[in-house]
Structure formats: C-alpha cells, structure tokens
N, C-alpha and C positions, 0 to 999 in steps of 0.2 A: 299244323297241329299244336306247335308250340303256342301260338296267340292263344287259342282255345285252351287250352292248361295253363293258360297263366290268367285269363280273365277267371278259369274256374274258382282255381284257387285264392287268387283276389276277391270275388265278391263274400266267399266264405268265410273267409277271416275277417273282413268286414262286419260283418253280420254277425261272427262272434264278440267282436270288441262292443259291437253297441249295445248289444243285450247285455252283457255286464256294465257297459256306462249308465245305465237307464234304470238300474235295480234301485241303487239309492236314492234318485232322482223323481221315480213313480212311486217309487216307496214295497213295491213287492217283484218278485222276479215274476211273477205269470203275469203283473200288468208290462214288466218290460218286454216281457218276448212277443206278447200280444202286439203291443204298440211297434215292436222294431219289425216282425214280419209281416203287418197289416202294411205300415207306411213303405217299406221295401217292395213287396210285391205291388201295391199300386202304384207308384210311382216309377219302379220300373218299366211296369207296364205301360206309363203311360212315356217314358222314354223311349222303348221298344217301338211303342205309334208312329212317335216324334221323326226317330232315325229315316224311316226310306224319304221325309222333307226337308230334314235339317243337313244330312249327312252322305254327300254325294259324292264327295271326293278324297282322295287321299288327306290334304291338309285338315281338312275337320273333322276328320278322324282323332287324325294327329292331337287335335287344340282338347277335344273331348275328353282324351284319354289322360294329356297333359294334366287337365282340371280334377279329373278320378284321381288321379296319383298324387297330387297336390291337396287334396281335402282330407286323406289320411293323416300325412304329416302334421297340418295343424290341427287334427283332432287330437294327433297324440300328445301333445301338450296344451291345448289351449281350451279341448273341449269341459275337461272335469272344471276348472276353475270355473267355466262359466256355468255349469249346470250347479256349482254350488251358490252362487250368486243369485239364481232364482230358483232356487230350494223354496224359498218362503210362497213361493205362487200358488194361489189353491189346486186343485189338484185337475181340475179339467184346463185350466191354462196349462199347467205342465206337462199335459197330454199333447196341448193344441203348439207348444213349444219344441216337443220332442218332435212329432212328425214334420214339422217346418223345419228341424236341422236334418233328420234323415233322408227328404225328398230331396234335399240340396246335393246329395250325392247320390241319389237312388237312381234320378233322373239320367245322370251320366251312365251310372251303371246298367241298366236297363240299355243304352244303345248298344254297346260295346258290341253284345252277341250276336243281334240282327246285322248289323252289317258287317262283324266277321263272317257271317253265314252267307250275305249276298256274294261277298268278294271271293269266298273257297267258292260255292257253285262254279263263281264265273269261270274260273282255274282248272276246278276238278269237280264236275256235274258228277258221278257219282261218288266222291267222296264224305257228303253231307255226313250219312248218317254215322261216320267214323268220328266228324269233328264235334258230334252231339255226342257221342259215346265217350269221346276224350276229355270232355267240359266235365259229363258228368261223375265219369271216375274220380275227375282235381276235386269236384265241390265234395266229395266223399271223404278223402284223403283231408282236405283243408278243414272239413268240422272234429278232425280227430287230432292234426296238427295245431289248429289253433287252440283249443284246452293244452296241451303239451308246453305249446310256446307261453303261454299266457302264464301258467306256471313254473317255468324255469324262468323265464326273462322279462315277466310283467305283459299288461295290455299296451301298454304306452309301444314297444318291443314290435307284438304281434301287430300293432297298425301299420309300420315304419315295413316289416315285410309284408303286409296286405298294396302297400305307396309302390314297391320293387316290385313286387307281380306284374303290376300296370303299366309300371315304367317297363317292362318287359317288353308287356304288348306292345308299347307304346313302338318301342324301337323296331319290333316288328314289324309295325302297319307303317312307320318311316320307311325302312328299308326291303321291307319283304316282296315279293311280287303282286301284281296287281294287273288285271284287268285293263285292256285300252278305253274302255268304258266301264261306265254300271251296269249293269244290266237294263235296269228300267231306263233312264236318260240314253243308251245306246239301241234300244226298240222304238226308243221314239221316235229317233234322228232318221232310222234306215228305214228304206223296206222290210215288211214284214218275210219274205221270205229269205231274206240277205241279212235280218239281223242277228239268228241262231248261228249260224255259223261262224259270223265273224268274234262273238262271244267265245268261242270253243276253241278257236286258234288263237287266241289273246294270248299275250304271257307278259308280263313286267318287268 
C-alpha cells in the first residue's frame, strides 16, 4: 500500500508544479492547466499501454521509476530557465514545446500504476480495490499539500518532494515482495490450469 501512496502523491505534486511552471510560459493559467492535464493524461495513458511490454520485471521497474524521480529534480532547477529562453516562440510552438517536456515524464508516470497493480494482484488477488482506494486518497491529500508546500517553501521545494515520493516507490518495488513471475509471462510459460495457482502461492 505504501508504493501506491507514494506514486499517488508523486504524480500530484507533479501536476501541481507544472501547471504553475506553464502560466507564464502560455501566458494564461486556463491555457496552462489545459496544456498540463491534456499532455498528462495522454501520455500517461499512453505509458499505461506501454507498461504490460516494456515492463516485465523487477529491474525496469526499478530504471522507470529511477528516470520519474530523476526528471523532478532537474525540473526543479533547470526547467524555468529554459521556458524563459523560449518565451519569445509564437504561441502554438510554445504549446507544441510544453507538451513535448510534459510527455517526457508523463510517459514514466503513467506505468508506475499498472504494474504496481499487476504485481499487488499477483500477492493479494483481493486486495486490488484497497490499493485504488489508497492511490486515490494520496492524489487528494497531495493536490491540497502541494498549494501548502508550494507556498511555504517554493515550487522548486514541492518538485524535490514530488523526486522523494518516487524515490519511495522506487525502493519499494527494489526491495518489496514480488511475484515468481508476472502474471502474464508466468500464464504463458505454464499450463493453463497449473498457472493460477502457482501465482497465488508466489511470495518474494
């Protein structure tokens, strides 16, 4: 349940630092929140796809989450400088600019869930709808903590704890338990009537 509270709260604090990086940048806050929740949810989504191909095993899990927790940190210093650098671009480049920095981490973010989700099934087949209920309470909690943080300690601040969320997870899915397989790569390998079970005694 821990991983799932800490990606919740990670993607949310995310999601609040770039809709204020983006205000001055697109020049209105309804074009930033637009741009930041359009290119988030599509590019999640299309991470989300990505995961049950790309993401089969503990280690790329690992590298994934590594990369999510890694693209905080240098937004929180490197991203303003460079959105003022191309201030000057007309204003559909700076659209088509902004979504090309957002997918660059949206993509990571987007896997995180789905395959925390395969790996608890595999664990604990009914524990699903607890670790959706646990994701979704953090993302609650984190759009009310991040205004809080953002204004005692700066955006720069709330990225740096959006980086440690992940780094969270990250040591989670390193050391937490795990499955002897996937699910889907372990229904391959077996018989179909020899591969539920051995799923359901797995433990890591």
């Amino acid at each position: 349940m821990t991983y799932f509270a800490a990606i919740g709260l990670g993607f949310l604090l995310i999601e609040v630092v770039l809709i204020q990086r983006f205000v001055l940048f697109l020049g209105f806050p309804t074009y930033a929140l637009s741009v930041v929740l359009f290119a988030m949810l599509v590019f999640g989504g299309v991470g989300s796809s990505l995961s049950s191909r790309l993401i089969r095993t503990r280690r790329a899990l690992v590298i994934v989450l590594g990369g999510v927790a890694l693209l905080p940190v240098v937004g929180a210093f490197g991203l303003q400088p460079l959105l003022r650098s191309l201030i000057w671009l007309p204003f559909a480049a700076r659209v088509a600019v902004s979504i090309a920095l957002i997918a660059s981490v949206s993509v990571g973010l987007g896997m995180a869930m789905p395959v925390g989700l395969r790996r608890f099934e595999a664990l604990h087949p009914k524990g699903v709808p607890y670790a959706w209920g646990v994701n979704g309470v953090a993302s609650v909690l984190a759009s009310v903590l991040g205004v809080a943080l953002a204004i005692n300690f700066g955006f720069a601040f709330t990225s740096l704890v959006a980086a440690a969320c992940y780094l969270g997870a990250l040591v989670h899915a390193a050391f937490g338990r795990w499955p002897k397989a996937a699910p889907d790569a372990h229904q391959a390998a077996a018989p179909e009537g020899l591969a539920e079970p051995e799923v359901e005694l797995a433990h890591g």
